[in-house]
C-alpha positions as CSV (number, residue, x, y, z in Angstrom):
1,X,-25.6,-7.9,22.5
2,X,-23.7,-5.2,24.0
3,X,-21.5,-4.5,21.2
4,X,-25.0,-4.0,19.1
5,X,-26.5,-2.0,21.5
6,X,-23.3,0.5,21.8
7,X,-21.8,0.8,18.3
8,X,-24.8,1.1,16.8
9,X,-25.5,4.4,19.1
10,X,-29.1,4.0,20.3
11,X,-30.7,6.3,22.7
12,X,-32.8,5.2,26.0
13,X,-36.0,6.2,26.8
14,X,-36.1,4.6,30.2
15,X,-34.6,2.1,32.0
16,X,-35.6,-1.5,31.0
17,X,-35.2,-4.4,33.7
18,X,-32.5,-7.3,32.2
19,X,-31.6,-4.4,29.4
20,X,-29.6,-2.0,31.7
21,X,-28.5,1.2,30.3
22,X,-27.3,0.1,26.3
23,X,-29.4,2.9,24.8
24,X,-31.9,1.4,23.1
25,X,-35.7,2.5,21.6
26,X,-38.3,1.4,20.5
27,X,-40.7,3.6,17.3
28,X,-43.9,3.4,16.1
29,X,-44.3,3.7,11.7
30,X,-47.7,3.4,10.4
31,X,-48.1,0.7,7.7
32,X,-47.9,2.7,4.8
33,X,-44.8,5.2,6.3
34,X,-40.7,4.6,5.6
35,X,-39.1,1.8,6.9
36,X,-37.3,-1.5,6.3
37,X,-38.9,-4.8,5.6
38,X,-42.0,-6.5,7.3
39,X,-42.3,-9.5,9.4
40,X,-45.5,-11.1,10.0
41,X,-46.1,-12.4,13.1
42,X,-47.1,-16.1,13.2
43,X,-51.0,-16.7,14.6
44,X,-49.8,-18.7,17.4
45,X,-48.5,-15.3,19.3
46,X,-51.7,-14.4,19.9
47,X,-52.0,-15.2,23.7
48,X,-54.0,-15.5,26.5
49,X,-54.6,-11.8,26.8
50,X,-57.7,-10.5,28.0
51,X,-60.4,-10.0,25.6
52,X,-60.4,-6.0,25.8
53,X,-57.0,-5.9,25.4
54,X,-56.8,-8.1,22.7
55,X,-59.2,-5.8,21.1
56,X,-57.3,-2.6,21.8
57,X,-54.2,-4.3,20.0
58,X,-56.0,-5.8,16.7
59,X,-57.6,-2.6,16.3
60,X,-54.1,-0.9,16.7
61,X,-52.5,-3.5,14.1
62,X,-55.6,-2.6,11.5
63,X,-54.1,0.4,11.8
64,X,-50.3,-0.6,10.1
65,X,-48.6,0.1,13.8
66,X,-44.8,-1.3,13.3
67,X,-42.2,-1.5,15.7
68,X,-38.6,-0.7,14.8
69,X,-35.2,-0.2,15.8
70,X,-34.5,2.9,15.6
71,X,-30.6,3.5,14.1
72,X,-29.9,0.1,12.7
73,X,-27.3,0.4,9.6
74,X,-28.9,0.9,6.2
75,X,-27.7,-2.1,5.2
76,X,-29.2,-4.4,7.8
77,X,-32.4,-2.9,7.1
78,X,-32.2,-4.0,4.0
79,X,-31.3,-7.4,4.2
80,X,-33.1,-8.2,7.9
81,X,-36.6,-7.6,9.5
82,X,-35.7,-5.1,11.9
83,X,-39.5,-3.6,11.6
84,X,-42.1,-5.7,13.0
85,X,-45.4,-5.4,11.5
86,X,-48.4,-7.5,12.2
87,X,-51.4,-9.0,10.4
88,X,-54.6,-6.8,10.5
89,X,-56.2,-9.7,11.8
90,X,-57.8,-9.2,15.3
91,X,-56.4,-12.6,16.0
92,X,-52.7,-12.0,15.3
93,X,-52.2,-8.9,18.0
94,X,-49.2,-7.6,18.3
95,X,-46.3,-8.2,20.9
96,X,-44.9,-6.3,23.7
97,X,-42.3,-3.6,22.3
98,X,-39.6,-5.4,24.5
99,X,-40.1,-9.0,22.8
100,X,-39.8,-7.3,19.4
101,X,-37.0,-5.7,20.4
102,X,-35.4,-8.3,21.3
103,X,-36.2,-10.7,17.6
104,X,-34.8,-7.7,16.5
105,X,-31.7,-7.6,18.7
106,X,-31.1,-11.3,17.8
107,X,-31.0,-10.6,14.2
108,X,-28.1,-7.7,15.0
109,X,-26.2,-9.3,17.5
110,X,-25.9,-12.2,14.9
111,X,-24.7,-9.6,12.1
112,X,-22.2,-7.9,14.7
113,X,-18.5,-9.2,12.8
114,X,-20.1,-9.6,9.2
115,X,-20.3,-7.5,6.0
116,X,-23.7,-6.1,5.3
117,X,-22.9,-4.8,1.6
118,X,-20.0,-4.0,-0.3
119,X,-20.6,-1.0,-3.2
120,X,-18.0,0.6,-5.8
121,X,-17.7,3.3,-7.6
122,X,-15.1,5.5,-9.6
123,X,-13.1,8.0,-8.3
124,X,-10.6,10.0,-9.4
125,X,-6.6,9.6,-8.8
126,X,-4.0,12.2,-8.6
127,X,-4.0,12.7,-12.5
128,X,-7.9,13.5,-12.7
129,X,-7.8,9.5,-14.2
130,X,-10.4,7.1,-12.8
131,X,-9.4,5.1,-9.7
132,X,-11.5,2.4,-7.8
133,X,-13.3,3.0,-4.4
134,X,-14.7,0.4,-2.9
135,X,-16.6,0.5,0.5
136,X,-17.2,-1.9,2.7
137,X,-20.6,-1.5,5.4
138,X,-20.6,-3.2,8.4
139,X,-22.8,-2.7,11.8
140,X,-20.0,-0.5,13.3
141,X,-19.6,1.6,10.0
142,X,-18.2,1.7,6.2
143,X,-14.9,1.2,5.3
144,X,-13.5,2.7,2.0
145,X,-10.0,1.8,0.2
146,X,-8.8,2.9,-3.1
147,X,-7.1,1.4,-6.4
148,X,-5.4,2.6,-8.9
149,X,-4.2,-0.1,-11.0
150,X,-6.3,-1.1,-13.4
151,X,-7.7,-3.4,-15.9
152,X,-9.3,0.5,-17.4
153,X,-12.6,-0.3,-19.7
154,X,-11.1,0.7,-22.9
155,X,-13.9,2.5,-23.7
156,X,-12.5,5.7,-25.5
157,X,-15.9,7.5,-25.2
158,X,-14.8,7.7,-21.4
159,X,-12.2,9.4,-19.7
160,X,-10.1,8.2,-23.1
161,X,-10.5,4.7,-22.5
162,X,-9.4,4.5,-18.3
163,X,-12.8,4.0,-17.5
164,X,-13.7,1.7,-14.8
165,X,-17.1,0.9,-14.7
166,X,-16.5,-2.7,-15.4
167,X,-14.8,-3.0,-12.3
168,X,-17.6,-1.6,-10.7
169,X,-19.9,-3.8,-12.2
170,X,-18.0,-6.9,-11.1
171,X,-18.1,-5.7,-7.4
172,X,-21.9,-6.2,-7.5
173,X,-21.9,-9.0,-10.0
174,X,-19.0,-11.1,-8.9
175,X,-18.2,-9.9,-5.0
176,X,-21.3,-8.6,-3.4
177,X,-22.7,-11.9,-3.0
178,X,-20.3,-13.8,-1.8
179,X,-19.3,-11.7,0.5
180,X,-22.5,-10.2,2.6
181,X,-23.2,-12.0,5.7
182,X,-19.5,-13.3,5.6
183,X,-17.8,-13.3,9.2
184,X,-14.7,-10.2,8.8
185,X,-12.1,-13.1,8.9
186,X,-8.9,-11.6,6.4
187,X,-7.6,-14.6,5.0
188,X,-10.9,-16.4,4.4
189,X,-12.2,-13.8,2.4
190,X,-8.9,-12.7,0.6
191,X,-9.6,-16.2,-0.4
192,X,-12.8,-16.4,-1.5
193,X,-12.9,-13.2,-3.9
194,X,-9.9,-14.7,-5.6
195,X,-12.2,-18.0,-6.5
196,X,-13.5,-18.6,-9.9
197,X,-14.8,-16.3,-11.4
198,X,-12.2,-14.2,-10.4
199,X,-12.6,-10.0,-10.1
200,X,-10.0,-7.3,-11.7
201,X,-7.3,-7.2,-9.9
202,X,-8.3,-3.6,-8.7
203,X,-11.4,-5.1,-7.4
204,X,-9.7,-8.0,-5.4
205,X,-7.4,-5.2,-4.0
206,X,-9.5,-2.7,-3.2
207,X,-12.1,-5.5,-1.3
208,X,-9.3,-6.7,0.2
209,X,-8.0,-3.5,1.9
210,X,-11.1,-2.1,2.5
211,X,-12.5,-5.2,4.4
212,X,-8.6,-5.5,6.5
213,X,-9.7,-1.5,8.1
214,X,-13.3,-3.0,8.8
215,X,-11.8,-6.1,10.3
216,X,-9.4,-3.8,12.2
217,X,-12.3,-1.5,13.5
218,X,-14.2,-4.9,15.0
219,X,-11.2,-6.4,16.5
220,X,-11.2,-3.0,18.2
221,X,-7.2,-2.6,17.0
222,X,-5.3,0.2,14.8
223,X,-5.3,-0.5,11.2
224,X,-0.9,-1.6,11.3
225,X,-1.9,-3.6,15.0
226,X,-4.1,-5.4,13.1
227,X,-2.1,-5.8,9.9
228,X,1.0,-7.0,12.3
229,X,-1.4,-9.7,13.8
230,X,-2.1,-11.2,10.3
231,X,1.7,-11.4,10.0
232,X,2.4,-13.1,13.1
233,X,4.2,-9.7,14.1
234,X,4.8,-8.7,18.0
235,X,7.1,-5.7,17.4
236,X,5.7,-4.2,14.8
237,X,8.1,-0.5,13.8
238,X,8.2,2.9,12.3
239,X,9.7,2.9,8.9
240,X,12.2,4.6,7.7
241,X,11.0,7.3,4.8
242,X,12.9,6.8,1.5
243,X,11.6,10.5,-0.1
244,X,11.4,10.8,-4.2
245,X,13.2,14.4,-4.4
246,X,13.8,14.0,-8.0
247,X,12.0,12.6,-11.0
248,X,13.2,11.3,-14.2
249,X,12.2,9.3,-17.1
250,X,8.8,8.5,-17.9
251,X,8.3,9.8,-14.2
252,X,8.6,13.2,-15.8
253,X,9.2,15.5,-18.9
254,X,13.2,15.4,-18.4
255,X,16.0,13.7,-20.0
256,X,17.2,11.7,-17.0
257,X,17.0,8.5,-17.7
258,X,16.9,7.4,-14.3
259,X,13.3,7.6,-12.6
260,X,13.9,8.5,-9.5
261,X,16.9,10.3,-6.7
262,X,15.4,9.1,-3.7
263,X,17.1,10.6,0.0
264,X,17.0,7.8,3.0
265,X,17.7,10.2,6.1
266,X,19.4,7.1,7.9
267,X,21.3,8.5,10.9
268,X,17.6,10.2,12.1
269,X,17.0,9.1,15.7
270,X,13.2,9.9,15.2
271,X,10.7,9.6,12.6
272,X,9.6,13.6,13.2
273,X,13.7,14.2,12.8
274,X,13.9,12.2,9.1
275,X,10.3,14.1,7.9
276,X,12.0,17.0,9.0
277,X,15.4,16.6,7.2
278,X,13.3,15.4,3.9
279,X,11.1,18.0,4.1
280,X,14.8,20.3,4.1
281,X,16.6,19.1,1.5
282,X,13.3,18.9,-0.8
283,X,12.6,23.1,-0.4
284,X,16.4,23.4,-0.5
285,X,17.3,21.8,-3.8
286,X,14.8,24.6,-5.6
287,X,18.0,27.0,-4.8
288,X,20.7,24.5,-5.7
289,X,19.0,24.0,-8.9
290,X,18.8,27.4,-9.6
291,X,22.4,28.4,-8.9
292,X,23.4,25.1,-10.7
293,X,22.0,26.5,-13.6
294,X,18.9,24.5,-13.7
295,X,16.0,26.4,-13.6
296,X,13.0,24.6,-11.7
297,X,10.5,23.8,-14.4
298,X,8.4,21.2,-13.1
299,X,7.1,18.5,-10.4
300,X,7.2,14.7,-11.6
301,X,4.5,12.0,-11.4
302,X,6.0,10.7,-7.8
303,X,6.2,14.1,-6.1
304,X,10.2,14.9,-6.5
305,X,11.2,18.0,-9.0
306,X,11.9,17.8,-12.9
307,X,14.4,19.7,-13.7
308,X,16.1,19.3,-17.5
309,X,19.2,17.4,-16.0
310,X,20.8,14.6,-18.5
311,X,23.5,12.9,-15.9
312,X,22.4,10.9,-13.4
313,X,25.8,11.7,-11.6
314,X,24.0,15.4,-12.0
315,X,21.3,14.8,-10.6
316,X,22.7,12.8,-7.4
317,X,25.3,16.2,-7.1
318,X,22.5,18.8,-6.7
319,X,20.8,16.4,-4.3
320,X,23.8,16.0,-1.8
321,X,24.7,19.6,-2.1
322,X,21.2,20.7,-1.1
323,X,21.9,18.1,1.7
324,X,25.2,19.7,2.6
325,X,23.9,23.3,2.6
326,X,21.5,22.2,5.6
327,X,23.7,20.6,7.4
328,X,22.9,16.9,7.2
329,X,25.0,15.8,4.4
330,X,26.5,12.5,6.6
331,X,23.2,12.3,8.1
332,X,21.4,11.0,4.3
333,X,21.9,8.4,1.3
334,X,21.0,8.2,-2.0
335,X,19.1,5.8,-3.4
336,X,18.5,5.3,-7.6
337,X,15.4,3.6,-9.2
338,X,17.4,3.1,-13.1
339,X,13.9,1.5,-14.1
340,X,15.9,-0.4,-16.5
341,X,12.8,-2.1,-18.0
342,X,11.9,1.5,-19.6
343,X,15.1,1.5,-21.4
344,X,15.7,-2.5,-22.6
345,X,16.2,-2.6,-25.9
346,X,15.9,-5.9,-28.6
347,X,13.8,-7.6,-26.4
348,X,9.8,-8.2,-26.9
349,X,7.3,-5.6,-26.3
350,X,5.0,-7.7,-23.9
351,X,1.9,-6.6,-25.9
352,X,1.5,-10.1,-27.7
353,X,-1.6,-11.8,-26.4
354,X,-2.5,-15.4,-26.9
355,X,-0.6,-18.5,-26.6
356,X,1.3,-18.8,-30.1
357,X,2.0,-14.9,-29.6
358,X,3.4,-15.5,-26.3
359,X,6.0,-18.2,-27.4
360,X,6.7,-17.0,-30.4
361,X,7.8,-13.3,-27.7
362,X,9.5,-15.7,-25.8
363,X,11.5,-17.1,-28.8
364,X,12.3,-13.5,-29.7
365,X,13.6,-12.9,-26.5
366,X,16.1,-16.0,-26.2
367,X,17.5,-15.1,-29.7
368,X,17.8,-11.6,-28.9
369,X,21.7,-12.0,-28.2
370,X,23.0,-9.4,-25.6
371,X,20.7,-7.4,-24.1
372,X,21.4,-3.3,-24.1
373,X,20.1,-0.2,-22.7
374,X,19.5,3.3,-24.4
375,X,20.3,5.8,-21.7
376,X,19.2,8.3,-24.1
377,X,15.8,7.0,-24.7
378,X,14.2,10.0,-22.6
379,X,16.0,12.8,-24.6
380,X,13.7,14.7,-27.0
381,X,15.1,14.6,-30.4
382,X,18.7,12.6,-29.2
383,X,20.5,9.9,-30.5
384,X,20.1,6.8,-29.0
385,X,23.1,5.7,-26.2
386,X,23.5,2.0,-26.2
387,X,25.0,0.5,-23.2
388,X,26.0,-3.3,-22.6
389,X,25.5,-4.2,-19.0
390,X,29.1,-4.5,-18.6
391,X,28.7,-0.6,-18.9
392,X,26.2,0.2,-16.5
393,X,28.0,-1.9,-13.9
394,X,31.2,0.2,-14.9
395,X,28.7,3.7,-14.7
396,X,27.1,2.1,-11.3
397,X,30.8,1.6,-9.7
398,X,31.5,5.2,-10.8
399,X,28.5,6.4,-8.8
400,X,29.4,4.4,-5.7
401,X,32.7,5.8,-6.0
402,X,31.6,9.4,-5.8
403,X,28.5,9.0,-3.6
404,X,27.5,7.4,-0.7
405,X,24.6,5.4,-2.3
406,X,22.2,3.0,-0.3
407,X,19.8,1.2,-3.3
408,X,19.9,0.5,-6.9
409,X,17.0,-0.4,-7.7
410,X,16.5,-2.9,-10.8
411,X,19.7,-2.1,-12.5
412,X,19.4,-4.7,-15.1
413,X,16.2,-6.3,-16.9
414,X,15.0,-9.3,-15.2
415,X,16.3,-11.5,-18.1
416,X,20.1,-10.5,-17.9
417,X,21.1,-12.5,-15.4
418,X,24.6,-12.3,-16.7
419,X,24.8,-8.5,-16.1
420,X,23.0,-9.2,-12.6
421,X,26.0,-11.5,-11.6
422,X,28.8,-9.8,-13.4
423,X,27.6,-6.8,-10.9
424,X,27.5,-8.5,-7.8
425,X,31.1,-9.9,-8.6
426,X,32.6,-6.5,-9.7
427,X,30.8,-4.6,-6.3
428,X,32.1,-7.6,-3.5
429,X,36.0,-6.8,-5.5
430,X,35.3,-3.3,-5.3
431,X,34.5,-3.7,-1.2
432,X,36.9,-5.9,-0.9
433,X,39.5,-3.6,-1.9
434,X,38.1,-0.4,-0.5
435,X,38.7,-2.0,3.1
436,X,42.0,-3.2,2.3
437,X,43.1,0.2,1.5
438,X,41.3,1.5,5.2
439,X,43.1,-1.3,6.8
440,X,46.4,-0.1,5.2
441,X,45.5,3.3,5.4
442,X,44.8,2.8,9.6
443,X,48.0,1.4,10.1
444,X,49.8,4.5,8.0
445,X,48.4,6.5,10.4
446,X,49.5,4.7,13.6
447,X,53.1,4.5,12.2
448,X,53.1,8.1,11.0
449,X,53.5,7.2,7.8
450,X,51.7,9.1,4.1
451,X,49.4,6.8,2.9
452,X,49.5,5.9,-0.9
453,X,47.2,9.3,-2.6
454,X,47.8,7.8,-6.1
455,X,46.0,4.6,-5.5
456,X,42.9,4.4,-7.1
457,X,39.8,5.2,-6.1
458,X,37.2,2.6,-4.6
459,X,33.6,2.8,-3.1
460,X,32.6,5.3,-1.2
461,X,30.5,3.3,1.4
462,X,32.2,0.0,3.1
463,X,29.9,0.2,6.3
464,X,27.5,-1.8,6.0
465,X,23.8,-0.7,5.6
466,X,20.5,-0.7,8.2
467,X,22.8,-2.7,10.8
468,X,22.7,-5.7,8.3
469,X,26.3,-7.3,8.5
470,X,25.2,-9.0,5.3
471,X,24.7,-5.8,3.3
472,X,27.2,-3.3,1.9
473,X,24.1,-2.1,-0.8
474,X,20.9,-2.6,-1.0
475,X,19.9,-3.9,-4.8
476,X,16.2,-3.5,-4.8
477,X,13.8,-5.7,-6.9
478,X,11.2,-4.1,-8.1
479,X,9.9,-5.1,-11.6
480,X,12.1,-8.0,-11.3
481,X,10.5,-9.4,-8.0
482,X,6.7,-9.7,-8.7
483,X,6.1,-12.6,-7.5
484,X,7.2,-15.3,-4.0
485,X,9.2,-17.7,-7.3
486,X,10.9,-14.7,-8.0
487,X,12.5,-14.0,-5.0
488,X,13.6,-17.4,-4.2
489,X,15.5,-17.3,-7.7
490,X,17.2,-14.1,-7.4
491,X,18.1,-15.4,-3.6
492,X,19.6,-18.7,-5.2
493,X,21.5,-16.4,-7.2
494,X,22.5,-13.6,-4.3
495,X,22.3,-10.6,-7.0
496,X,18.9,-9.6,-5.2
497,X,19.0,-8.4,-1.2
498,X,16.0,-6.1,-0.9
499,X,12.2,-6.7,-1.7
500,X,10.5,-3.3,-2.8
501,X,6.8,-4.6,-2.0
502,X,4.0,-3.1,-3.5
503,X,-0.1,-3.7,-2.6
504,X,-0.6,-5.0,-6.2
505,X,2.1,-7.3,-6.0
506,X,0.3,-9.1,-3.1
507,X,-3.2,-8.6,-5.0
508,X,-4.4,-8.9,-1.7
509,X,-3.9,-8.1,2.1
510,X,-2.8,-11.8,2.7
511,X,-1.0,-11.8,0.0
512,X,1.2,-9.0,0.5
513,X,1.7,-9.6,4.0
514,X,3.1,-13.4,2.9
515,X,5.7,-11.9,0.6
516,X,7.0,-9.8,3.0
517,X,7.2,-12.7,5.5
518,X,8.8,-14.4,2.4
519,X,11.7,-11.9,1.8
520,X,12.3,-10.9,5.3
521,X,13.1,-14.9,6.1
522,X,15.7,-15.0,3.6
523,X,17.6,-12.0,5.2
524,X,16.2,-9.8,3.0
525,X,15.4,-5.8,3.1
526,X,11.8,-4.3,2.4
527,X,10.9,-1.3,1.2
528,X,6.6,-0.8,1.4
529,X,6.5,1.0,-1.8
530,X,3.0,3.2,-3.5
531,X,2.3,2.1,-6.6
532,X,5.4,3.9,-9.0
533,X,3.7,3.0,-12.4
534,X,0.2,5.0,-12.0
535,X,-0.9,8.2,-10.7
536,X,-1.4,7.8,-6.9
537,X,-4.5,8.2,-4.6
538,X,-4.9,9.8,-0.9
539,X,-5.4,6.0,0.4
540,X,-2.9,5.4,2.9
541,X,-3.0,1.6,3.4
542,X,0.8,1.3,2.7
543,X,1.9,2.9,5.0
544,X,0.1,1.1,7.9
545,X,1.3,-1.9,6.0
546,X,5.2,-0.9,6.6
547,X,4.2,-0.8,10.1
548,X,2.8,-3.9,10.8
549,X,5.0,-5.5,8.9
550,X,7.7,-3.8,10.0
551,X,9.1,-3.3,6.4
552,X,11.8,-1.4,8.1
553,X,11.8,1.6,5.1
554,X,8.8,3.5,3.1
555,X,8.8,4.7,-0.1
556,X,5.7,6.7,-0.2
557,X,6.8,9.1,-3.4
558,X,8.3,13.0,-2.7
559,X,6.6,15.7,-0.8
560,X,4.9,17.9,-3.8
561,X,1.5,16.0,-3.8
562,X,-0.8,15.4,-1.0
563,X,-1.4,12.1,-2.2
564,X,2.5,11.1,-1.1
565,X,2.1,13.3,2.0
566,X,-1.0,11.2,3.5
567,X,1.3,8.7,3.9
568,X,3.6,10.1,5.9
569,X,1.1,12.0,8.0
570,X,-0.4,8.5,8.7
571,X,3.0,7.6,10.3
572,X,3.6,10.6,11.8
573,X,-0.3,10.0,13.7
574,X,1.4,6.6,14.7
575,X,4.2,8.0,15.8
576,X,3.1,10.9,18.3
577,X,0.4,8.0,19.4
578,X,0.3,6.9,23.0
579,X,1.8,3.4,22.4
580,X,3.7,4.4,19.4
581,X,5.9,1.0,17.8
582,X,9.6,2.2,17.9
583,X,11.2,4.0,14.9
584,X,13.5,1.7,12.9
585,X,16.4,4.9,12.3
586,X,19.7,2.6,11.9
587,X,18.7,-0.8,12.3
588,X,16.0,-0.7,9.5
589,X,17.3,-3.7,8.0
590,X,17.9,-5.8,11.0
591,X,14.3,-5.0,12.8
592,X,12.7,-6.1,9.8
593,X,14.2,-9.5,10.2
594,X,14.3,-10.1,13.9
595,X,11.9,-12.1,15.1
């Protein structure tokens, strides 16, 4: 097979009639030297040779002479007779080197597009906590991808109970099997390791992604080529970068209660421009913070700064003014993750396990009356600050007012619909308004006439966003879009626009690849998002996943970390390739739902 004979590197002695120039060998072991497993040869091969001969080779079998391939994978030596050893018998002499080589070649050529083991082990993440590797070995290589979501082992004599080796365990116990001599087909096998009994999630994941690069490597494609294939995707694109520049909340030790100020660099006309603007405003907000008054303390958990700001209007200040002392202050927007989740109040924990538990949450949750939101939680020694939703959509419409904002990302808990759609009512008055008054405003100016100064203020943005005529702001699901249900509800309701799609939502390859499919046909947004809730790893599987998807916007963490900057060096390798996908820039909402 000439795939065999070349990716498995072999050199050539000589030139071989009918076997051309593939670079193959053939080596001698004695019986009792290294090397893989035996195959006797059957009695019948014997022959018609002539009797000294036949002598010559039985005495050379007595002696243990083996045949073997020389640089088959590990693995295949394993699992496959790839040295040929015959009986000491005089009557069973050995066959010519080329026949060998040639059972042997069979056995290769037939292992070619399939898994020849799949191992685990722990790693570490970001943190210096566990994470999962798993690695993938195939005839053309191994193929490593890594997790860091859990279930953790609990095991408090370990790494304080994050432990993984569970995980590891199930790779061998509950994956290895059914996956080795598998054909590297994506959907059938992000199938079959979800089948009863099913892995961790961590372990589904991490198989999954690890056997999408193998599968990529054999179809001889690019890891996002490949990934746009499984999606059905001929014009796969560049993302934009959405860059984490500062952290709040449980993201870091501040007060802001938001998690993250994230900069969207949307007029870039180049991927190389928006790194370069992100990179800017990041190593210039350092200054701003200082002659703000807010001394640099710290570096949060998704790679923006922590500085010991309170106001999220603050915090989106220092950010633009860094913007405007570099010169691109029309160029970004701001986008706000207000993890609301991490500030509910009255509602269950989520901690109850088993079914009575479960209800009995539930119950709690429906009598809970109206939910509220302490904006305080994150202050060390504070009082709590309850707010109703009907004041965070009056604090949101503030915010818009001042600043040009892109996303809010999950700005209510998932069960208060009401504030959801009390929001979406108040922002398409608020739009509606703010272009009134730039209609009236436009025809002041062609009649020479003042305009009216004392007429209050509206939102600051009334274009609308990523060349989508449908969007004025994006409002990002996050926590409250886990799952394909999800989406179509918060669709019914149009309070949702914009999927933020992470690798565990999908819990596979397949998987995540179908939600994105799922969003984008509704009109929606994506964002390809690391995981925001755990300490991140160098794996940069995301971001090739924005590509071939063409998610249309990345949200890979900030730029203090080089676990968040080995995703954008992976796009930046994509995009100074020869046949680099084009870069999203404006239209990063309507390329990610063209067809």
């Amino acid at each position: 097979h000439p795939d065999t004979c070349r990716l498995a590197a072999w050199t050539c002695a000589g030139s071989t009639p009918g076997l051309g120039d593939h670079g193959l060998s053939i080596g001698r072991r004695g019986r009792h030297g290294k090397g893989g497993n035996r195959a006797v040869h059957d009695d019948a091969c014997a022959g018609d040779a002539p009797e000294p001969d036949r002598e010559r080779r039985g005495q050379r079998a007595a002696r243990g002479v083996s045949y073997h391939v020389l640089g088959a994978p590990s693995a295949l030596l394993r699992r496959h007779s790839t040295t040929l050893t015959h009986a000491t018998s005089p009557r069973c002499p050995p066959l010519s080197p080329f026949v060998q080589m040639s059972t042997s070649l069979q056995v290769l050529s037939a292992q070619v597009n399939s898994i020849l083991g799949v191992t685990a082990r722990e790693a570490l993440n970001a943190s210096g906590t566990p994470a999962l590797e798993v690695t993938v070995e195939t005839i053309q290589g191994t193929f490593s991808a890594m997790t860091t979501i859990g279930p953790y082992d609990n095991d408090t004599q370990r790494f304080g109970g994050k432990g993984l080796l569970k995980s590891v365990d199930s790779v061998e116990k509950l994956i290895s099997d059914k996956l080795v001599g598998r054909e590297l087909n994506q959907p059938s096998i992000d199938a079959l390791i979800q089948e009863e009994p099913t892995p961790p999630a961590n372990v589904v994941l991490a198989v999954s992604m690890a056997c999408c690069r193998a599968a990529a490597k054999h179809s001889d494609l690019e890891l996002h080529e490949y990934i746009a294939q499984l999606g059905n995707v001929s014009d796969p694109c560049i993302p934009v970068p959405v860059f984490s520049v500062i952290n709040g909340a449980d993201a870091a030790s501040s007060p802001l209660h938001l998690k993250s100020v994230t900069v969207t660099p949307v007029e870039a006309g180049t991927f190389e421009e928006a790194l370069e603007i992100g990179v800017n405003i990041q190593a210039g907000l350092v200054g701003t913070l200082e002659n703000s008054g807010h001394k640099y303390t710290n570096v949060g958990s998704t790679g923006g700064l922590a500085p010991p700001i309170e106001s999220g209007l603050e915090a989106m200040r220092v950010v633009m003014d860094a913007a405007k002392d570099i010169g691109c202050e029309a160029s970004v927007m701001l986008g706000l993750d207000m993890c609301s989740g991490k500030i509910v109040e009255g509602l269950g924990d989520g901690d109850a396990e088993g079914e009575e538990d479960a209800e009995a949450k539930e119950a709690k949750d429906e009598d809970a009356g109206e939910i509220t939101y302490d904006v305080a939680k994150w202050v060390k020694g504070g009082n709590r600050s309850l707010k109703t939703g009907e004041d965070l959509t009056e604090m949101y419409i503030e915010w818009l007012v001042k600043f040009s904002v892109l996303s809010l990302e999950d700005p209510f808990h998932q069960k208060d619909s009401p504030s959801f759609m009390q929001f979406k009512e108040r922002l398409d008055a608020e739009i509606a308004r703010a272009k009134e008054r730039e209609a009236k405003l436009a025809e002041a100016v062609e009649g020479d006439e003042p305009g009216d100064a004392d007429e209050e203020p509206t939102v600051r943005n009334t274009a609308t966003v990523g060349n989508d005529p449908a969007c004025f702001l994006q409002l990002v699901g996050s926590a409250t879009c886990s799952t394909e249900a999800e989406i179509d509800r918060y669709h019914e309701e149009q309070t949702v626009n914009t999927l933020l799609l992470t690798m565990a939502k999908g819990r596979t390859v397949s998987g995540a690849v179908s939600m994105i499919g799922k969003a984008q046909s509704l009109g929606w947004g994506v964002v390809a998002s690391i995981e925001t809730d755990s300490a991140e790893t160098p794996d940069d599987f995301i971001a090739h996943l924005a590509v071939g998807c063409k998610a249309g916007q990345l949200k890979a963490g900030g730029l203090r970390g080089g676990e968040f900057v080995s995703k954008y060096n992976a796009l930046l390798r994509i995009a100074q390739s020869e046949e680099a996908p084009p870069y999203a820039s404006r239209s990063f909402r309507s390329f990610s739902s063209s067809s």
